[in-house]
C-alpha positions as CSV (number, residue, x, y, z in Angstrom):
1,X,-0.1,-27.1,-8.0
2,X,-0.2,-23.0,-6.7
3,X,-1.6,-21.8,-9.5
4,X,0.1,-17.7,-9.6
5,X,-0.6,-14.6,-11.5
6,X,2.0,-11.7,-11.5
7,X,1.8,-8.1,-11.6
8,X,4.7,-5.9,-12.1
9,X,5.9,-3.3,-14.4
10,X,9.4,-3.4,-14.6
11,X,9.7,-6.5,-17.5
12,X,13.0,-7.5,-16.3
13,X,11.4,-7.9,-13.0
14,X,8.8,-10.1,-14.2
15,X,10.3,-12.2,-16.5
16,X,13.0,-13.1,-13.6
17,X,10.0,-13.6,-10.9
18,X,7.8,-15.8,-13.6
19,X,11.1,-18.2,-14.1
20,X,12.1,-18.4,-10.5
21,X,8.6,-19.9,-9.3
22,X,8.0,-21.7,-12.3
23,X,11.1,-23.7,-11.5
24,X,9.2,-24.5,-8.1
25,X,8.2,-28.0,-8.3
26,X,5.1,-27.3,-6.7
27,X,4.0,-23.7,-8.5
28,X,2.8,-22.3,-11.8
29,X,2.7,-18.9,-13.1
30,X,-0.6,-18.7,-15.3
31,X,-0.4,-15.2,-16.3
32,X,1.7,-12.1,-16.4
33,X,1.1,-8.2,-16.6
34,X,2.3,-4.8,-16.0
35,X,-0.6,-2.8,-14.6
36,X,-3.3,-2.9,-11.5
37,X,-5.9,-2.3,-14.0
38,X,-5.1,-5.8,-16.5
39,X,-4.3,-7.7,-13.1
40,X,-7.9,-7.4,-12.2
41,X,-9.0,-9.1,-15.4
42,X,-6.4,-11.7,-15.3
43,X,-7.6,-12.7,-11.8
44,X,-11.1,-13.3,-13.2
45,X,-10.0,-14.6,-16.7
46,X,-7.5,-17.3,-14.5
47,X,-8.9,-17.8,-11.5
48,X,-5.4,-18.3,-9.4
49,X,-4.7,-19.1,-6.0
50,X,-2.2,-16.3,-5.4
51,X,-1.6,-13.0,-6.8
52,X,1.6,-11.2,-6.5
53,X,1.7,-7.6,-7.1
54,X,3.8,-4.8,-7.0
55,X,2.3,-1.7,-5.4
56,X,3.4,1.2,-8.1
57,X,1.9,0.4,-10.9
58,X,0.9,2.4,-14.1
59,X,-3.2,2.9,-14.6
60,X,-4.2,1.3,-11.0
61,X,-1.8,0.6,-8.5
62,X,-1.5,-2.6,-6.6
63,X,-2.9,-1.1,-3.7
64,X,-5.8,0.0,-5.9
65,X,-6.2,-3.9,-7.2
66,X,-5.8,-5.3,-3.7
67,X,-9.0,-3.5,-2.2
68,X,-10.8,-4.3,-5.5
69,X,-9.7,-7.9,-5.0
70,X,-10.8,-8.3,-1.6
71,X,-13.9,-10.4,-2.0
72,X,-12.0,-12.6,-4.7
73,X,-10.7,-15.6,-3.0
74,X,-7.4,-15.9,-4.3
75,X,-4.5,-15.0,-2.0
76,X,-2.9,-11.6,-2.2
77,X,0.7,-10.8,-2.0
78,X,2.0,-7.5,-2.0
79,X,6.0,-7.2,-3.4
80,X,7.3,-4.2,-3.3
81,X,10.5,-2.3,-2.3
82,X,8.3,1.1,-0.3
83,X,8.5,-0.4,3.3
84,X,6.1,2.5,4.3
85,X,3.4,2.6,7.2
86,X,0.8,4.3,4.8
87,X,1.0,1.9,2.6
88,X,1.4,-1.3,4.8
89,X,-1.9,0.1,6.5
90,X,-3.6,0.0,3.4
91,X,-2.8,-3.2,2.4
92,X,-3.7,-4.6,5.7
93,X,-7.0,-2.5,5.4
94,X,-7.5,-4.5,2.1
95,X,-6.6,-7.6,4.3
96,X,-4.0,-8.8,1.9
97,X,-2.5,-12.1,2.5
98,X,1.2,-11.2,2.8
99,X,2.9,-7.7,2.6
100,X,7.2,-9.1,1.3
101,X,10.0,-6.6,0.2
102,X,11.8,-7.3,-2.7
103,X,15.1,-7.1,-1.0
104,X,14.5,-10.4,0.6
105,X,15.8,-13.7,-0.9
106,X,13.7,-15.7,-4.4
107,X,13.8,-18.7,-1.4
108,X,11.8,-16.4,1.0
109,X,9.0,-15.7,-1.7
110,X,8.8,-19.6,-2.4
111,X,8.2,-20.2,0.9
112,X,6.1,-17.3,2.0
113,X,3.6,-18.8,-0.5
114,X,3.6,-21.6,0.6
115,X,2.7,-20.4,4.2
116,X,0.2,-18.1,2.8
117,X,-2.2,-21.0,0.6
118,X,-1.5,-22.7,4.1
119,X,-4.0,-19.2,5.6
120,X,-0.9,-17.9,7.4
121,X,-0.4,-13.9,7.0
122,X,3.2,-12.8,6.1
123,X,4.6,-9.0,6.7
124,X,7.9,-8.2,6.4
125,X,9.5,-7.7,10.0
126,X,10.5,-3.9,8.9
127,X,6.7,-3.3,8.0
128,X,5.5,-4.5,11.5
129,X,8.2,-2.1,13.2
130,X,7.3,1.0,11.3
131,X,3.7,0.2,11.8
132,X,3.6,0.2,15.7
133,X,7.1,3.1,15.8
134,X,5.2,6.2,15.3
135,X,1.8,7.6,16.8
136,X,0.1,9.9,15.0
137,X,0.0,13.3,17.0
138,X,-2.0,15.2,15.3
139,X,-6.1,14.9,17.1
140,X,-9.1,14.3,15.3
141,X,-9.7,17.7,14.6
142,X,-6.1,18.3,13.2
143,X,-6.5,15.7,10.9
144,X,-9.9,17.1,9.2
145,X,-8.1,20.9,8.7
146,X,-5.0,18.9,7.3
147,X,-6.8,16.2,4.8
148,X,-7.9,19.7,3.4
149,X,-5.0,21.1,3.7
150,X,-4.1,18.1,1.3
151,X,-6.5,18.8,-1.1
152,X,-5.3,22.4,-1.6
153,X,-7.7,24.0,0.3
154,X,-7.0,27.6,1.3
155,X,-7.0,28.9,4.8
156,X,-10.3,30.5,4.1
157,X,-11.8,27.6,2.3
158,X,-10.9,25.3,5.8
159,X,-12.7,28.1,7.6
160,X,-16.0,28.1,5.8
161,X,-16.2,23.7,5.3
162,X,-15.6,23.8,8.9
163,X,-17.5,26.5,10.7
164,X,-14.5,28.4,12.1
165,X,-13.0,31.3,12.1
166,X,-10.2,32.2,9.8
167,X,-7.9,33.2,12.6
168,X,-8.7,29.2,14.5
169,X,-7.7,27.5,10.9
170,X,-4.4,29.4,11.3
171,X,-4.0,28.7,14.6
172,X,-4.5,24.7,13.6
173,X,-2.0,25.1,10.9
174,X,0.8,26.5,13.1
175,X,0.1,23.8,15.9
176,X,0.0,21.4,13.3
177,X,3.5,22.4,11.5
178,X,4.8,22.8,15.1
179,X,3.9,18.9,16.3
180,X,4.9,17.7,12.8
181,X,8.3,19.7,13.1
182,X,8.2,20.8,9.3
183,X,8.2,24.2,7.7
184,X,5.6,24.4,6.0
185,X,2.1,23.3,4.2
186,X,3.9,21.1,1.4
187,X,6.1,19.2,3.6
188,X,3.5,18.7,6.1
189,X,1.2,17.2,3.4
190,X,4.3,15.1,2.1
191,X,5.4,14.3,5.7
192,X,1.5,12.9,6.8
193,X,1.1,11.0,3.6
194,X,4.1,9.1,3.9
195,X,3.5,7.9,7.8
196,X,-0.2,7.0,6.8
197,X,-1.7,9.2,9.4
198,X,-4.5,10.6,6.8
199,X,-6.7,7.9,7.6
């Protein structure tokens, strides 16, 4: 018996995902909750085979849980409906198990479980896409001035953590705005974020 524990804050959600594998001949769902943070204790308390998570999640989020998680040895799925590159990298980072969109068919999940407890790894097809579409073009040194960009450094700030002149940290901004093709700091923040190309 696949012994699973759930983690998912929409209730509806849950409840629905809970009764589908349950009816599995084969599967169990031990234990239920709605936040990254109980998930963690669940895991311990129950001691599954598989855990299913959504990544947003009030308190931690899944992604959160799934890097604290990594040296349990239960199974971790991630279900979620973001198919975005940051946060598949993550999840692969945290060497999750299987990486599923909710869009897909209750079958698909079944199944995917099944290959998972087998030691297969399962990404959605989209996720694999997106992962390998877009290079990041921003260079080593592009990425430093722009993770502080990201945490609301000022131009001056940039300068002193980094040794450079006030004029060079400008001169990175507007190369950086230019190759990202947006208009500005906030959506250049936004626009980095969502590809994953902080890391």
């Amino acid at each position: 018996m696949i012994r699973i524990v759930l983690a998912e804050d929409q209730q509806l959600l849950l409840g629905a995902m809970g009764s589908l594998l349950n009816l599995e001949e084969d599967m169990e769902v031990v234990g239920q909750v709605s936040n990254g943070e109980e998930v963690l204790k669940l895991v311990e308390e129950k001691n599954p085979d598989v855990c299913i998570m959504d990544i947003e999640m009030p308190v931690k989020t899944g992604l959160d849980a799934a890097e604290a998680l990594r040296q349990h040895p239960c199974k971790i799925i991630i279900l979620t409906t973001f198919a975005r590159p940051g946060y598949f990298e993550r999840a692969r980072k945290a060497e999750v198990s299987g990486y599923l969109l909710k869009d897909s068919p209750s079958e698909d999940l079944a199944q995917s479980i099944r290959q998972i407890i087998k030691g297969k790894r399962i990404y959605a097809p989209e996720l694999v896409d997106l992962a390998f579409s877009d290079p990041n073009p921003l260079t080593e040194r592009e990425i430093e001035v722009m993770k502080l960009m990201a945490d609301g450094r000022t131009t001056k700030n940039i300068a002193k953590d980094l040794y450079l002149s006030h004029g060079t940290v400008r001169n990175y901004i507007s190369i950086i705005l230019d190759k990202l093709e947006v208009e500005n700091r906030i959506e250049a923040i936004a626009k980095v974020k969502e590809k994953g190309w902080l890391k």
